[in-house]
N, C-alpha and C positions, 0 to 999 in steps of 0.2 A: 423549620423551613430554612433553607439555603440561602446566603447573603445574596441580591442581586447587585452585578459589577456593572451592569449593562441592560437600556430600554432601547429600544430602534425610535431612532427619530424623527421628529417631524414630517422631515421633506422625503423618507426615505422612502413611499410612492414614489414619490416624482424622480426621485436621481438613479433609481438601483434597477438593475434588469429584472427582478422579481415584479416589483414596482409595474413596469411596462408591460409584462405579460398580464397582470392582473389588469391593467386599465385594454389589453386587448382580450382580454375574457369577457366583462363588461360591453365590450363594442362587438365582438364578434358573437358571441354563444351566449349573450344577456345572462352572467352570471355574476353575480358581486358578491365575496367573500369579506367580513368585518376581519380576520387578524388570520394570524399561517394556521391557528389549530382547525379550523374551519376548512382552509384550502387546503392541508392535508387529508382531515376527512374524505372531503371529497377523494381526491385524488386515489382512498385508498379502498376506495368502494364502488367510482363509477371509474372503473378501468378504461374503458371506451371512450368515452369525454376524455379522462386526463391526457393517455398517452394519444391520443388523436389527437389534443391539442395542441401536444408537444412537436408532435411530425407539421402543423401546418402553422404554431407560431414561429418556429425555426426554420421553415422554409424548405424539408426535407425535398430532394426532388429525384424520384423513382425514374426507372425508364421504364418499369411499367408498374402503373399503380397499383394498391395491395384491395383487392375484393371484401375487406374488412380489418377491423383492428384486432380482434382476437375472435380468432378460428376456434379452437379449446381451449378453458381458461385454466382447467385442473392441473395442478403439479401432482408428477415432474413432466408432463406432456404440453404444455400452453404451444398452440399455436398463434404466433404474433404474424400479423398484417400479413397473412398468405398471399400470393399472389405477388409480390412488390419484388421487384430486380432494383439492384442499386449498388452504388460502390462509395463506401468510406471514405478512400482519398481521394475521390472526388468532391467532398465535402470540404475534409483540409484544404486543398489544394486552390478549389476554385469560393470567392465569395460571390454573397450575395448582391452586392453592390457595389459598380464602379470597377475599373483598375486600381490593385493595388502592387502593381511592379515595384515601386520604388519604397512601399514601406516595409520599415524591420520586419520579419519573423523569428529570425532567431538571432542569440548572444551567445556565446559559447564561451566556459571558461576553464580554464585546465592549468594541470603543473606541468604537463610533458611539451607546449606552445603556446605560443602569444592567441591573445583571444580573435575570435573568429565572429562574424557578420554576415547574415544572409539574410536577405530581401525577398520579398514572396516569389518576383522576378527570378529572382537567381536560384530559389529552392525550386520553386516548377521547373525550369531548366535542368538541373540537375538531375530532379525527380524523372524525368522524361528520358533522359539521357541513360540512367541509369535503367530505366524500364528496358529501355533496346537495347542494353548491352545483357539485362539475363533473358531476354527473350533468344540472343543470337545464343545462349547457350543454353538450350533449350526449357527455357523455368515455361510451364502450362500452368492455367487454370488447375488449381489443387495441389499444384505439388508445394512441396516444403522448402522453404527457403529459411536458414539458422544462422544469428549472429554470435560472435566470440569477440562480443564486441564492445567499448566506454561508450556513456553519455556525452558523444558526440556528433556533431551534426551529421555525418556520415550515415552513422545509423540510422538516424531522422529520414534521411534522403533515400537508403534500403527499404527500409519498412515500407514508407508509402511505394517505393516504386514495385516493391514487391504485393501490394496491396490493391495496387492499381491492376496489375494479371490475374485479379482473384487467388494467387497463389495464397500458401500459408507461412505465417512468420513465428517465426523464435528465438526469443534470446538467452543468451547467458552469461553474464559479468566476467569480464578476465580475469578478476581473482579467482573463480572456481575450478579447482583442481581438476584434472583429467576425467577422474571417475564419475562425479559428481556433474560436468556435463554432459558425459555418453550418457550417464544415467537419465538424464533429461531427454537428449537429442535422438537417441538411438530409438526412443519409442516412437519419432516421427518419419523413422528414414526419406534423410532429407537429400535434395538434391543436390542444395549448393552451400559450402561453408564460405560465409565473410567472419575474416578474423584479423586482428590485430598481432604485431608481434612483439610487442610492449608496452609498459605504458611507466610513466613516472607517477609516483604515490610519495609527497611530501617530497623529502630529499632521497627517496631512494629509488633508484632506476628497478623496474622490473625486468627481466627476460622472459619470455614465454615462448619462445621459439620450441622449445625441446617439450613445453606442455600442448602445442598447436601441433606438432609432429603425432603425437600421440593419440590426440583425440580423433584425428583426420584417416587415423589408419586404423582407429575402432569404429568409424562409420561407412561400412562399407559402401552404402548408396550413393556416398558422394561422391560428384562425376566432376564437380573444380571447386577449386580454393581459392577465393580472390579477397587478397592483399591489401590491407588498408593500410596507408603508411600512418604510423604514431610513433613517432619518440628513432632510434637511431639505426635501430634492426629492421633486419628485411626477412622474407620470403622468395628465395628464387626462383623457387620452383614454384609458385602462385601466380593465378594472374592479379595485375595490376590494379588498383581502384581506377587508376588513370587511362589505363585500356578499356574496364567495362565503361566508362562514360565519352570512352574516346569519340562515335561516333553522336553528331548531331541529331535531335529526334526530326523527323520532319516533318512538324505542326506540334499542333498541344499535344499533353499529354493525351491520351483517350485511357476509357476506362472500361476494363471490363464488369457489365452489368451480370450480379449474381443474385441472387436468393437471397432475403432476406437471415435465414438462416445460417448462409455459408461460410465456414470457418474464416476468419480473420488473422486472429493472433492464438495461441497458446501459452499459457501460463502455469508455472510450474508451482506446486504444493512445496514448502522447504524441503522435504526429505528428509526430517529428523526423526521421525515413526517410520522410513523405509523406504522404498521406490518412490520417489517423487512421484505427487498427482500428475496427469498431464490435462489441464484443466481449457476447454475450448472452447473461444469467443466467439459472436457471430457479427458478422458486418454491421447490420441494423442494429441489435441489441447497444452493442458499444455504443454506436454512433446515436440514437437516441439517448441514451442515460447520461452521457458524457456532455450533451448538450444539455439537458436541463442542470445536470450536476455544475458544471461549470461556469452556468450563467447565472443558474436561480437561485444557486447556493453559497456559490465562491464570488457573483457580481461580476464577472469577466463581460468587456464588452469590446470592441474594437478598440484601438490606442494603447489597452491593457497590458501590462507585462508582467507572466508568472513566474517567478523563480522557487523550485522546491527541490533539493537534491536530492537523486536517487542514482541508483545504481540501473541497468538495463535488466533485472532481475527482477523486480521489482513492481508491482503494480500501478503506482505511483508514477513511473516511469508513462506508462499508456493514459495514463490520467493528464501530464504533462502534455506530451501531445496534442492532444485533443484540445487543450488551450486556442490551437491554431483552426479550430472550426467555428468559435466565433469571434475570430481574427484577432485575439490577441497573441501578442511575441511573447514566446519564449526563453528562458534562460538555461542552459544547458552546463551544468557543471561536474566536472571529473577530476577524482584526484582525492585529497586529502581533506574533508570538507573544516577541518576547523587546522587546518596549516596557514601560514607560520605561529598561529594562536588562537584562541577560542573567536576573537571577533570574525574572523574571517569572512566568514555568511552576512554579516550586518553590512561589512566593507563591499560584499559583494554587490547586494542590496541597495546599499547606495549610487554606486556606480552605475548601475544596470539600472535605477527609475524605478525598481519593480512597485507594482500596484497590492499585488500578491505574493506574500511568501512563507515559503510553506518549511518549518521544523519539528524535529521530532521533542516529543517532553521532554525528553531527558537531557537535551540540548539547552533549551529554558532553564531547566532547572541549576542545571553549569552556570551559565551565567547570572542568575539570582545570587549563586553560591560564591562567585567570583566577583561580584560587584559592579556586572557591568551593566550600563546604563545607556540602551541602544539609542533612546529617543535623543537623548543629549550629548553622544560622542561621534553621529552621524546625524545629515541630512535624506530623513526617510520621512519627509514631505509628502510623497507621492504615495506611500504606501494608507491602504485603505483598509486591507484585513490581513491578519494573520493566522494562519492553519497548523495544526498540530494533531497528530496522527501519530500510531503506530504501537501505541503505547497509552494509558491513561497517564492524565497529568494531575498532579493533588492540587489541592484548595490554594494553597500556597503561589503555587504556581500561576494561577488564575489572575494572583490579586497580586502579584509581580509584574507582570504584561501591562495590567489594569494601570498601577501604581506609573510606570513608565511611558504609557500611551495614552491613559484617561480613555475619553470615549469616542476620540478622532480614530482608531483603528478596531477593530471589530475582532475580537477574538473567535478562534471556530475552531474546536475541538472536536474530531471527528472518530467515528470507530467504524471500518467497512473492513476488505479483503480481496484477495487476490479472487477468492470463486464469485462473486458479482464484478470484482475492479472497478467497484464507486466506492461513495461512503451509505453505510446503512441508518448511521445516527451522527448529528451534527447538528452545527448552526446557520446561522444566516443571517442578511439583512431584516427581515420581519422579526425575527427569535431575542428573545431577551438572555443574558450570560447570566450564569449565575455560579458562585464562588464552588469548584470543584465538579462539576455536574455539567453533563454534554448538552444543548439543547432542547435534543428530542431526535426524532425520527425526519428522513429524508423525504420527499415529493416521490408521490408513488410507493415508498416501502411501508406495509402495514406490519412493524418489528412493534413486537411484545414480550413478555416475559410469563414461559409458563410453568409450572411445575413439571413433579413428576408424571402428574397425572395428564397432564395434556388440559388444565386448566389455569385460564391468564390470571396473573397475579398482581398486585399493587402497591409498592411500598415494604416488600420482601423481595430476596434472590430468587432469578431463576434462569430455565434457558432460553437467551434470546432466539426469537425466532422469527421468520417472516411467512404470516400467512395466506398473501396473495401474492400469485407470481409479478416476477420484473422482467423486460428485456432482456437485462445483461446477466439475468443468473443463464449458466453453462447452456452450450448444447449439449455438451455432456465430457465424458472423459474419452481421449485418444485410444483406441483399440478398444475401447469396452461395447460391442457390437452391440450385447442385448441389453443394455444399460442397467446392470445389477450392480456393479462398484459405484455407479453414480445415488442409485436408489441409496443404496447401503451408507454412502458418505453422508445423505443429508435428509434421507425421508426414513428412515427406520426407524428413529426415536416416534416419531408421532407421522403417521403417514397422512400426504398429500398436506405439508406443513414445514415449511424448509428452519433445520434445526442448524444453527450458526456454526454453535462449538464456543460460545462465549458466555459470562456469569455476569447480568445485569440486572437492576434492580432501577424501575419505574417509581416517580415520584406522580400524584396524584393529577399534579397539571401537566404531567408531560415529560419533564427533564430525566434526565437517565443518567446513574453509573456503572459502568463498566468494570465489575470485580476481577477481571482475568479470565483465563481458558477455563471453561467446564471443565474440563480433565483433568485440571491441575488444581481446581476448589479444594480447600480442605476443609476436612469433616473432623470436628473435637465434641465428640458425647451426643453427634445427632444435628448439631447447629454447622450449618456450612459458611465459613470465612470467604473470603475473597481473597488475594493475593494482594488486589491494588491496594487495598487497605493495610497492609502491611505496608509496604515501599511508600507510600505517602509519608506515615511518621517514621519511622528507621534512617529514609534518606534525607531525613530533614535536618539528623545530627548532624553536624562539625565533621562530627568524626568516624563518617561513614558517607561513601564514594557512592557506594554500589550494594543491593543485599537479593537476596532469594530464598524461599520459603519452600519446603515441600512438607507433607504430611504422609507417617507413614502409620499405616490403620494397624489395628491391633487384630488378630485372626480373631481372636478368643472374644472381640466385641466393646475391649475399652477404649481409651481415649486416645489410643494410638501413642505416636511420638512428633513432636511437630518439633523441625529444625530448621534455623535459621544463620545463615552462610553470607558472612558480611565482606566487605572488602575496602581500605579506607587507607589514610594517610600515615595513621597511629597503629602499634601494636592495641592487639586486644587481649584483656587482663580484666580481672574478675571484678574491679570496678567498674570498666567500661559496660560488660555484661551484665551488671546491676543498672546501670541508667537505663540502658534498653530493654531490658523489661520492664524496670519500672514506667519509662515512657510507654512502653504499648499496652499495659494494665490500665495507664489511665488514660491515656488518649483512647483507648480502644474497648477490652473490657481483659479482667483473667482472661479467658479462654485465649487470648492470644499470644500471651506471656509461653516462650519459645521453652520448650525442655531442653535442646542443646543449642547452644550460639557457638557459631564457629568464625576465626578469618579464612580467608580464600585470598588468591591473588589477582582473581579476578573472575565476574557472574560470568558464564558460560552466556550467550545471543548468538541467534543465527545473524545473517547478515543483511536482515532489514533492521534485526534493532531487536528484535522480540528477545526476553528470558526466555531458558529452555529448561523449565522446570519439572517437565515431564521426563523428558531425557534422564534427566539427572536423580531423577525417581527412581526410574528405571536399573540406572546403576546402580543405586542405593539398596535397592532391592536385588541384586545381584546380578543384574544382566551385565554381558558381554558389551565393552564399551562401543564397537564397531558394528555392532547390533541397533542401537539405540539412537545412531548420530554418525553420518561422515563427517572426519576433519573441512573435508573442503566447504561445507555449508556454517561452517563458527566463524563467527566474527573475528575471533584467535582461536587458532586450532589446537592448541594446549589448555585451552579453559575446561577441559573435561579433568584434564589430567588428576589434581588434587581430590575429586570428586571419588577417583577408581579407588586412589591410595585410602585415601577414607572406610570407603566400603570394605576394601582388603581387611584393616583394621579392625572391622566390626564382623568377622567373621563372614564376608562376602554382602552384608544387609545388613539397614541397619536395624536396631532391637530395639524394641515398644519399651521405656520405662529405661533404657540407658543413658545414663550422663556425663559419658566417658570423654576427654577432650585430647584427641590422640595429636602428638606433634607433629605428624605430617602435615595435619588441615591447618594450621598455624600460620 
């Protein structure tokens, strides 16, 4: 069993919003649950009670209310609360109690200008302003509205106001090259492009002008381009941010009331297997899931302030957001997230109060490895939990956080995805941490792990799954009318049984680790590894940054060739490559003991953060690099490069049982 770092404490009824909800379960629906496994139970079995509760403890409020909670419950068809009209940013926008014109909503922090400040007062306003300025250019109920836009408040103020017309929203980060967001955008033809024409990243100005040129004239549908000013460049021929808001709204915002159903946002699959998914939210689903997620999981309550950096790309990004529905502010940061140094985020943190802040593992692990010591080089007082996503984090990592915070901040390691846009497994205030190991399963998601066979397993790998629908899984995919690519992306392995795409493995009371992508599992003689288990010990040495694992099978039925691609501060020499097997033979077992170790100059990641180890499979195996992965979607778009040179070398793939160590990979 698993060291525990972390019990929930005494008073934590009494202080935490999980807390509240359970003493109004108690008062309202005379139910009393003794600890979380219990109230997830529930939750994951009486669907009706749970998400009913959720709509009338949060205060959900319809213009016309829903004739039931669930219409069909069967996936991939669940009919959720038919009937019910309602709009999302009407939820952000307006609270549940009191005026709050004058308090914070958002913090905005950037490298291209000084930080920015908006008051719920001054973002309604906005919000509003901007509604009637794409209404006068003709945005309807449905149509698409596409940002080329930073994580800044701007875009904040688009989204909802585009959310308020029922219209639909999309985004795409301004580092993505040309290709890489027609390939997004073009599946929506949209009506109106908001875009940026620069932006500063660290000490280096970007230009985008001539990439904003390009994209705007491979979308034919778009009928104007309006101009966000950032950083020193313009657009002439765009209109103005400051024209679309020119005009006063006159009164509140109003909202148009939609379906429960009706697309929202759009979020795009990376695009490293091919066409980007174009994956489609629905008002209600988001806005349900992101309330219970954010309050019963994350503790967000009014006063609150989330900081978690992401990019508009990004899931993470719509999860942020939604902070602002149960009124806590926001922190909005763009730019270079660890510039002028690794503390940068901790600096930020302090500054900003945050209550909540949210990094990626590998960020933790930087500073573990660097020595830095957040609780006692900053005053993060205020802060109450910390979130960690995108990636598994090792044992180590755990008891680093722990070692620096003790049990005044709440660790929450979390593993969800852009096709629900919550977290599927995580922690909480109720959850107890334990050294290496996520908590368990989210409120509402019944995630299991099953074999091949379509049977749940306990204490071995397998694939995570979720076998009772959620709100915020998809309406489906953009242009897929008869919804056969939706089927196929997540009911085909085991039908009417939503199959992740991830390798996790259930401990008996509950807690779960997360081995990596199913796709990317490697198989040595029959036994399936996990990835995570690698990069836990490998990136624990000195003398290693960064590593990546692929397995390539053997046709004939052996043991294949399992290689490992490291990247670090030191050359690597056949000493070095003795430690590292020998560490993963005995942290791990043989089978993990690498047949080739190579250096790299750096892992290939898309640009949430994720390894692209399939990709890099793929190359290995001889596919076409531009096949496999656009540049524009890497986090460095030369991080493929050594990879091709490699394969070259091995005769286009590599060979089951070679141990050739060519000087390109070097």
């Amino acid at each position: 069993m698993s060291e525990i770092l972390s019990t929930p404490g005494p008073r934590v009824r009494d202080e935490s919003e999980i807390g509240r909800y359970l003493r109004w379960l108690e008062s309202e629906r005379q139910l009393s649950f003794p600890d979380y496994e219990s109230l997830w139970q529930w939750s994951v079995t009486d669907l009706d009670g749970f998400w009913s509760s959720i709509w009338e403890f949060f205060d959900v409020r319809p213009h016309t209310p829903p004739t039931a909670t669930l219409g069909r419950r069967s996936m991939p068809d669940t009919e959720w609360f038919p009937g019910a009209t309602l709009n999302y940013a009407e939820h952000a926008l307006l609270g549940r109690e009191g005026s709050d014109d004058d308090a914070v909503a958002v913090v905005a922090h950037s490298q291209t200008r000084a930080p920015v400040e908006l008051t719920f007062g001054e973002l309604r306003d906005q919000v509003a302003r901007a509604r009637a300025g794409l209404l006068r250019l003709g945005v309807r109920k449905g149509d698409r509205v596409v940002a080329y836009l930073p994580n800044i408040p701007e875009t904040l103020v688009a989204f909802l106001a585009t959310a308020s017309i029922g219209a639909v929203w999309a985004a795409c980060a301004p580092e993505f090259g040309p290709r890489s967001v027609v390939d997004r955008f073009a599946q929506l033809e949209p009506k109106v492009l908001l875009t940026v024409a620069g932006y500063r990243y660290g000490e280096r100005d970007v230009d985008r002008r001539t990439e904003v040129a390009e994209i705007a004239a491979l979308l034919p549908t778009v009928e104007r381009v309006v101009h966000v000013p950032y950083g020193p460049n313009a657009l002439p021929d765009a209109l103005g941010w400051a024209a679309l808001l020119a005009e006063p709204a006159p009164g509140p915002v109003p909202f148009e009331p939609v379906p429960f159903d009706h697309p929202l946002f759009v979020l795009f699959s990376s695009g490293t297997t091919g066409i980007p998914k174009a994956i489609v939210h629905r008002h209600g689903g988001i806005l349900l899931e992101h309330l219970k997620n954010n309050a019963l999981s994350w503790d967000l309550k009014p006063g609150d302030r989330m900081l978690w950096f992401s990019t508009t790309a990004w899931m993470l990004w719509n999860t942020l957001v939604s902070a602002l529905l149960v009124r806590a502010s926001i922190v909005m940061i763009d730019g270079n997230p660890v510039h002028p140094e690794l503390r940068e985020q901790w600096r930020i943190a302090e500054e900003t109060g945050a209550t909540l802040m949210g990094v990626s593992p590998g960020y933790l692990m930087a500073c573990r490895k660097a020595g830095v010591r957040p609780a006692e080089e900053f005053d993060l007082s205020r802060l109450r939990q910390l979130g960690a996503a995108g990636s598994p984090l090792a044992a180590d990592g755990f008891r680093w956080v722990a070692e620096q915070f003790g049990d005044r901040v709440l660790l929450n390691v979390g593993c969800g995805g852009t096709d629900v846009c919550t977290g599927i497994l995580q922690g909480g205030p109720l959850q107890s941490v334990r050294a290496g190991e996520i908590s368990g399963p989210c409120l509402g998601v019944a995630a299991y792990a099953y074999d091949g066979e379509g049977k749940r397993v306990v204490g071995e790998l397998g694939e995570l799954v979720i076998t009772e629908p959620m709100p915020s899984m998809p309406v489906g995919f953009w242009g897929d009318t008869d919804g056969s690519r939706y089927r196929a992306a997540y009911f085909e392995e085991y039908p009417g049984v939503w199959r992740h795409g991830d390798w996790v493995r259930f401990s008996p009371e509950g807690h779960c680790v997360v081995a990596g992508r199913s796709d990317a599992t490697l198989n040595r003689g029959g036994v399936r590894l996990g990835t995570a288990e690698f990069y836990a010990v490998v990136e624990d040495l000195p003398e290693v940054d960064d590593s990546l694992v692929v397995h390539i099978e053997d046709p004939e039925g052996g043991n294949g060739e399992l290689l490992l691609f490291v990247a670090g501060p030191v050359e690597l020499d056949d000493a070095l490559r003795t430690k590292i097997a020998r560490t993963l033979r005995s942290a791990l077992s043989p089978r993990h003991v690498p047949d080739v170790i190579e250096r790299v100059p750096a892992v290939p990641r898309n640009r949430t953060g994720k390894k692209l180890e399939v990709p890099v499979k793929r190359i290995l195996l001889g596919a076409a690099p531009e096949s496999v992965a656009s540049t524009d979607v890497l986090a460095d778009p030369r991080s493929l490069d050594t990879f091709v040179a490699y394969a070259a070398t091995r005769g286009g793939a590599a060979k089951p049982g070679s141990t050739t160590k060519p000087g390109s990979a070097s």
